[in-house]
C-alpha positions in Angstrom: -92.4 153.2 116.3 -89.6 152.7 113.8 -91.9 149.8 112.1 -95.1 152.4 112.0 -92.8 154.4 110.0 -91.9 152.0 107.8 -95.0 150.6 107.1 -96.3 154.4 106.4 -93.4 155.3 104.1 -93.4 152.5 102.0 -97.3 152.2 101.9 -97.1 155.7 100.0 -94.5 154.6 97.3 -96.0 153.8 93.9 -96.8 150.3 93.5 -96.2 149.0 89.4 -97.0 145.5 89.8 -100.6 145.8 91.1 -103.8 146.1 89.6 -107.0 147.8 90.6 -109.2 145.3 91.3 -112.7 146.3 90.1 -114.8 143.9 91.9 -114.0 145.9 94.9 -117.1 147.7 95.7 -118.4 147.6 99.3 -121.5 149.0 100.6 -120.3 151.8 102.4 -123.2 153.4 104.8 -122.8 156.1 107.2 -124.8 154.6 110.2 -122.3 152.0 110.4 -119.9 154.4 111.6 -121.1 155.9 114.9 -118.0 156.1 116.5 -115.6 157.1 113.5 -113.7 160.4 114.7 -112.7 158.3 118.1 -109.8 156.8 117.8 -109.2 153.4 120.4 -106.4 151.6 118.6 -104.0 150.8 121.4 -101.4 150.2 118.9 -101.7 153.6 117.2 -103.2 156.1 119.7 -103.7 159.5 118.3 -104.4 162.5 121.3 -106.3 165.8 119.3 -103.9 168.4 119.5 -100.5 166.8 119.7 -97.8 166.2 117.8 -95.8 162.7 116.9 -92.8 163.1 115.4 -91.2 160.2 113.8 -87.5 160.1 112.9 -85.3 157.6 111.0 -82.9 156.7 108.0 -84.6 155.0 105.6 -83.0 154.0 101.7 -84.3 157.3 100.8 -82.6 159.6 103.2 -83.1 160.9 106.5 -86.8 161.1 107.2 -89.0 162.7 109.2 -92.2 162.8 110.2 -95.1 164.4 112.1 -98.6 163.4 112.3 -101.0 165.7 114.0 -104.8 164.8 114.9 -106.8 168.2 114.4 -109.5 168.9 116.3 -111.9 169.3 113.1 -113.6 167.1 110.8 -114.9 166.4 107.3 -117.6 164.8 106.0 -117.0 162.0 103.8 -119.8 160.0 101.8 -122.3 161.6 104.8 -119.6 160.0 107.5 -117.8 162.4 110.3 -114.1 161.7 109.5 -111.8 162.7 111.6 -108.8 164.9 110.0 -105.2 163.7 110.2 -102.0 166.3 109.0 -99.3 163.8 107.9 -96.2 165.7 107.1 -92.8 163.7 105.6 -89.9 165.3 104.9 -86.4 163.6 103.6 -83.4 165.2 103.6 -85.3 168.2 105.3 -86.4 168.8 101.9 -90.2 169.7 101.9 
């Protein structure tokens, strides 16, 4: 769980020495996503309702975390997303 963290809190720290690469442009189409507000990663299972806290000392500070699936969703680009709260805190500072 400690490397989830990891990989989440250093995923959200600016990045200078990349570039936006343009190219990029998928075909995104909402009947390819039938299934998208179930979740069936066994790595990264989310229940609707509760709440995963995620504790740790990182270079930063003292971090915590807690990552709740809601029960409600958003539309996105005509897809049903599901909706995630991601709350981080360092230091206890929010």
């Amino acid at each position: 769980m400690i490397l989830v963290t990891l990989l989440a809190v250093s995923a959200c720290k600016k990045d200078e020495a990349r570039q936006i690469d343009t190219s990029y442009n998928p075909e995104i189409l909402a009947a390819n996503f039938t299934s998208s507000t179930v979740f069936t990663n066994p790595y990264f299972q989310l229940e609707p309702g509760k709440k995963y806290i995620y504790e740790g000392q990182t270079s930063d500070g003292f971090e915590h975390i807690e990552i709740t699936l809601l029960s409600t969703t958003r539309s996105v680009m005509g897809i049903a997303c599901a909706v995630v709260s991601d709350k981080i805190w360092i230091n206890n500072e929010k």
